[in-house]
N, C-alpha and C positions, 0 to 999 in steps of 0.2 A: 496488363499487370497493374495492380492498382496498389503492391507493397512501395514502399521508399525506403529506403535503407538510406538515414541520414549521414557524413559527413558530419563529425563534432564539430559543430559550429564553434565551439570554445577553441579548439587548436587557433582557429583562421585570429579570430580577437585577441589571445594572445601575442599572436606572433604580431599584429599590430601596435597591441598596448608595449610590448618592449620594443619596439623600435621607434615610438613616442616617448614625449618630455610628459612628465606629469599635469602640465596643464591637457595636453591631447590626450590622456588617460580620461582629463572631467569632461573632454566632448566625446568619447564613448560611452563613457558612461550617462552623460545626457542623449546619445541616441541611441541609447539601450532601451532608459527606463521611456524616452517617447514612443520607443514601440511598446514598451508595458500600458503604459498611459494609453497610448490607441486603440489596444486589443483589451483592456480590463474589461470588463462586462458582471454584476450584479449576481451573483450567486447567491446560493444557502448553505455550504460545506468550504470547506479548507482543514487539512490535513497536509500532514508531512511525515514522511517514509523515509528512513535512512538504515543502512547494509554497513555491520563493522565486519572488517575483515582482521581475522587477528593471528596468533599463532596458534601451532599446536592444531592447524587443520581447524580452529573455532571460527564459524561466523553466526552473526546473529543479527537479525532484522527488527528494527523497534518501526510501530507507525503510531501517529495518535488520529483519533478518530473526534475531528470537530464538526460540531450542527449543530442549528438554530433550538433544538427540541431534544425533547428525550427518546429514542429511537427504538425504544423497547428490544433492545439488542438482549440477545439468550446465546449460550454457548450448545454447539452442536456436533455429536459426534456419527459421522455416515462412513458404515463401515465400506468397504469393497463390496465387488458383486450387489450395486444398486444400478438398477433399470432405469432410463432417463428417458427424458425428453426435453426439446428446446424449448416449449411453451410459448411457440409463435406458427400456428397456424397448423394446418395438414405439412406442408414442406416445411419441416423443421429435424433439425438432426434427431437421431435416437443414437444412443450406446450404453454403454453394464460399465460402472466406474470399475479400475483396475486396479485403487489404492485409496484404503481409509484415510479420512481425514477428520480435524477437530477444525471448525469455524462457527466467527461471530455472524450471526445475523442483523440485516438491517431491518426491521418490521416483522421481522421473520415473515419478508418475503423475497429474501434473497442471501447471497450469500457476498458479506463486506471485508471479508477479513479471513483468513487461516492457514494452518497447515499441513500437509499428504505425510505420510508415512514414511516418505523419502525422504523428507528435509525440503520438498519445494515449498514455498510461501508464494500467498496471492492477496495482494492489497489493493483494493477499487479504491481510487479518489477521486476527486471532484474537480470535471476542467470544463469552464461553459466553452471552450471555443469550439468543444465535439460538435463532430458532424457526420453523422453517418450513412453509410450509402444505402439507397433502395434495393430492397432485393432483386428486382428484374427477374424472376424466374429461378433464383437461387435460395439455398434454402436458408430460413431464418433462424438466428436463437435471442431469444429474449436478455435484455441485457443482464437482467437477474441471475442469469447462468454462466454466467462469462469467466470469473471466476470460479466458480464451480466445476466449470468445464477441465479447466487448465488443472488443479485438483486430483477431478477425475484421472485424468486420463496421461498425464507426463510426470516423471522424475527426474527431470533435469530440464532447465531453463531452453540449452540447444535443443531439445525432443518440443518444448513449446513453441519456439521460434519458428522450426521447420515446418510445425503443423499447425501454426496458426498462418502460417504468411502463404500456404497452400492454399487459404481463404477457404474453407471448407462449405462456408456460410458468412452472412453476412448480420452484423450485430445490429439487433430493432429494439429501439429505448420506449421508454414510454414514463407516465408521472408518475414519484412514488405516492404510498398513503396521505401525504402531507401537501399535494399538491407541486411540489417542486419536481421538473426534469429531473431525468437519472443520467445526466452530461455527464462520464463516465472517464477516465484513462483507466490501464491498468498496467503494475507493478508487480515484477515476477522474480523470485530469486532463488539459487540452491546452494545444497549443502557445500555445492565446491567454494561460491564468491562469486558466480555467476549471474548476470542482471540485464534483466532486456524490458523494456518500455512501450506500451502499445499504446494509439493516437489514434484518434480516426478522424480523421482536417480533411474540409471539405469535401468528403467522404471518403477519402482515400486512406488505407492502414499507415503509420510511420510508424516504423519499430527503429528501436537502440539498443543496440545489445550490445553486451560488453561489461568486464568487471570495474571500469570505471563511473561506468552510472550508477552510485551509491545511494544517489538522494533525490526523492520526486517531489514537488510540493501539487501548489493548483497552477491559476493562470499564471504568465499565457502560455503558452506548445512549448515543448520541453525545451528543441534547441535554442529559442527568447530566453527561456530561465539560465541555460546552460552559462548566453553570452552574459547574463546580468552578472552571474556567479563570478563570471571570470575577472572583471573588475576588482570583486570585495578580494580574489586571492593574490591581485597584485598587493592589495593593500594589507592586507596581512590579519589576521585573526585577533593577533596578538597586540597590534596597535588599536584597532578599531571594526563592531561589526555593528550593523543596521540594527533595531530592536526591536519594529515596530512588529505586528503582527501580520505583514501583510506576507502573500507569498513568495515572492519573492528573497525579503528580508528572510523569512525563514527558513529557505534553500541555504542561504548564504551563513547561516547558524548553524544549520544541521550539517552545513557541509565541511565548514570547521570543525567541530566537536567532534566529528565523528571519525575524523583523521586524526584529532591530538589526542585522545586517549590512552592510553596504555595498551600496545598491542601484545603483551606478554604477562607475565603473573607480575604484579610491583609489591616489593616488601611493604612499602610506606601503606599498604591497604589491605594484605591478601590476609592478612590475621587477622581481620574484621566481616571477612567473607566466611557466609556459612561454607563450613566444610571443608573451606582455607582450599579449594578448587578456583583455578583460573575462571572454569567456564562460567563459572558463578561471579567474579569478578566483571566477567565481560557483561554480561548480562547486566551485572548493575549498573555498568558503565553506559551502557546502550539505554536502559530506562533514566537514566539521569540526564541522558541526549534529549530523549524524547522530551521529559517534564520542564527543561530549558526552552521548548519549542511552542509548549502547550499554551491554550487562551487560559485564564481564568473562569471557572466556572460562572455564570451568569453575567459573563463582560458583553456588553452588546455596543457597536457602535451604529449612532443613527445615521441612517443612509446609506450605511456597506452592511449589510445583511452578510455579505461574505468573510466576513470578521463574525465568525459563532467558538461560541465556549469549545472548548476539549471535554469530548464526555467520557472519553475511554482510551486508552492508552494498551497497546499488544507487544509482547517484545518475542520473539521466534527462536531457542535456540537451537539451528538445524542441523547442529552434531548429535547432540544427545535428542533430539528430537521432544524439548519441552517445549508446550505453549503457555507465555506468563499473561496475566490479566490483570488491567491494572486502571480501576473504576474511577472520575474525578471523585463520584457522591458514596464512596465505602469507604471507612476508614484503612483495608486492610487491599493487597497486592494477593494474588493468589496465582497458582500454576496446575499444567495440566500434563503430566509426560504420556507421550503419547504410547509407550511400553504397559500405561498404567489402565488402555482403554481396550477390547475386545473390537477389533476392526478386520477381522477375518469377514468371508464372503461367509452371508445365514445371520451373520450378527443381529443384532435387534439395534437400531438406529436408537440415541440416547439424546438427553436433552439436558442441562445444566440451567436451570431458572435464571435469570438474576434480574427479569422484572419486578416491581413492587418494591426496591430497596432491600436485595435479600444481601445478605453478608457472607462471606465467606474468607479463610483463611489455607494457606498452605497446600498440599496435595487436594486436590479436589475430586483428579478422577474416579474416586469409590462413588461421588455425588450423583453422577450423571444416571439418570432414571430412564427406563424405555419409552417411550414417546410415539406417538404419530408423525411423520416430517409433515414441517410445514409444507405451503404450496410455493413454486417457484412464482411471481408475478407471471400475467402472461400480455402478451402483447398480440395485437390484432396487426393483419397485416394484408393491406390493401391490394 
C-alpha cells in the first residue's frame, strides 16, 4: 500500500511549543524553517488556497493562481455524460463524467482550477518536492487530468479520498508548454467544509483529510508547512505575521485571515454587500484573503523564480454553487453560477475567452459560447 495517512504533525509541535519557554519556541522555529531551508528547491508557481467555513451551512474556497508568464488561462464549462480518457498511453483509465463542471485552464491543456455541480472544488498547485511513482504495469493518467478527474467523477471530498487512495492509476507528469515540470499537489474541498490533500513524496500518495486543513501553499510537503504554521499561531496573528512572499510566510497569512473573518452576517458591513446576503459577505471576505496573499503583478525576484506575480485569483461559493473570477490584468471581478450554465448530459461543452485581455463584468454565464474542448496534455509512458 503505498497511501500514508499522515498524523498532523502540527498537534506533536504544539504540544511541544506549550510546554517550552519562549526562547525553545525560537529553536523550533529555527528547526522548522532549517528543514524549509533544506527542502526549498527553485520552482516557477506558488499559489495559496484557503477554505472559509462559516455559518448558515456557507463555505467558500478562494485560490490565487501565481506564475512566471501569462498562462493563457480560458474558462470552461464540460457538461456531464463526457467520455474520457487518461492521455497516458494504451493503459490509461477511461470513464463518462458523472457531473458538469466550470474550470480554469492552464494552456488550455489542462485543467488548474474549478467547480462540479455538487459544490466540490479542485485546485492544482505547485510543489517541486513531487514525486511520482512509475507505473509498473498499472494504469496511467496524465497529470493534466488529475483534477479533472476528481471533478468528474465525486461529490464529496470522502467519495474522492476513498477512490483515489484505491490508487486506481498511477499519476505521470510531464513539462508544460513553457518548459517548466507540472510538480503538482492537489487540493479538494465540499460543500459540507470538507478538505483532503493529495502529495505524491517520493513516489508514494500522502493524503490529509480533514476539515481542519483549510490552507495549502507550495513548498515544502504539507505536514513541514503544517509545523511551520504552528509557530506563527503561538505567536498570534494579531501581534505579528511573516510578509514576505515566500510560501511558507503565506500559509501563515492565509491561515490567519481566513479564521478572523466574520463567520456570520456583521452589521458594520452587510449593508455594503450586494443583496445585504451573508453569502455575498463571505465571498468578499474570502476574495479580500486571497488579494492579501497575492504577488504584485510583474514582481519578479532575482534568483527565486518561485516568487511569480498572481495572475488570477478564484473564489468558489459551494452553497449557492457560484464560481467568481478575479483577473490581476482586468479591471473588473466577474462570476459564473453555475444554475446559470446547461450541464446536463448532450450538452455542448462551452468556452468563456479571456485570452488577449478580454474584459468582462458581473453574470457572465450567458458568455460562454460552444467550442471544441481543448486537448488534455498527454504524457508518454515508458
Amino acid at each position: 500500500m503505498r497511501i500514508r495517512f499522515r498524523t498532523p504533525f502540527h498537534l506533536l509541535l504544539n504540544r511541544s511549543l506549550g510546554a517550552v519557554s519562549r526562547p525553545g519556541r525560537a529553536g523550533a522555529l529555527a528547526a522548522a524553517l532549517a528543514v524549509l531551508a533544506s527542502s526549498a528547491a527553485p520552482v516557477a508557481e506558488a499559489c495559496t488556497r484557503a477554505v472559509y467555513l462559516g455559518s448558515q451551512g456557507v463555505v467558500v474556497t478562494g485560490r490565487t493562481m501565481d506564475w512566471a508568464e501569462d498562462m493563457h488561462t480560458n474558462l470552461w464549462a464540460f457538461p456531464a455524460g463526457i467520455a474520457r480518457t487518461g492521455a497516458a498511453g494504451a493503459n490509461t483509465p477511461k470513464w463518462v463524467s458523472k457531473y458538469g463542471s466550470v474550470i480554469a485552464s492552464g494552456y488550455d491543456v489542462g485543467t488548474a482550477d474549478g467547480m462540479n455541480e455538487k459544490g466540490l472544488v479542485a485546485n492544482l498547485l505547485y510543489l517541486a518536492e513531487s514525486e511520482y511513482a512509475k507505473p509498473d504495469g498499472k494504469p496511467a493518467l496524465s497529470i493534466s487530468l488529475w483534477a479533472q478527474y476528481v471533478l468528474d467523477n465525486f461529490a464529496t471530498v470522502a467519495e474522492a479520498v476513498a477512490g483515489l487512495s484505491a490508487e486506481p492509476f498511477v499519476v505521470v507528469t510531464a513539462d508544460l508548454p513553457n518548459g517548466a515540470g507540472a510538480q503538482l499537489h492537489l487540493a479538494i474541498s465540499d460543500a459540507s467544509g470538507d478538505s483532503a490533500i493529495f502529495e505524491y513524496l517520493g513516489g508514494r500518495l500522502v493524503v490529509h483529510h480533514g476539515r481542519q486543513y483549510q490552507v495549502m501553499t507550495n513548498s515544502p510537503a504539507y505536514d513541514q508547512q503544517l509545523a511551520l504554521n504552528a509557530y506563527w499561531e503561538q505567536i498570534g496573528g494579531t501581534v505579528f505575521l511573516p510578509g514576505t512572499n515566500r510560501a511558507a510566510d503565506r500559509f501563515a497569512r492565509a491561515s490567519f485571515f481566513i479564521k478572523a473573518i466574520p463567520t456570520e452576517a456583521s452589521p458594520a458591513i452587510i449593508t455594503a454587500v450586494p443583496d445585504g446576503t451573508y453569502a455575498n459577505q463571505a465571498v468578499a471576505s474570502v476574495a479580500s484573503v486571497m488579494r492579501s496573499v497575492s504577488v504584485p503583478l510583474g514582481l519578479t525576484t532575482p534568483g527565486q523564480p518561485n516568487i511569480a506575480s498572481t495572475l488570477w485569483r478564484t473564489v468558489s461559493d459551494q452553497k449557492d454553487r457560484v464560481y467568481f473570477f478575479d483577473s490581476a490584468t482586468s479591471p473588473n471581478s466577474f462570476w459564473v453560477p453555475l444554475s446559470g450554465l446547461d450541464l446536463k448530459p448532450g450538452a455542448p461543452v462551452r468556452k468563456l475567452t479571456l485570452t488577449g485581455g478580454k474584459v468582462y463584468s458581473g453574470d457572465v454565464s450567458g458568455k460562454f459560447e460552444p467550442a471544441t474542448p481543448f486537448t488534455f496534455l498527454p504524457v508518454k509512458v515508458d
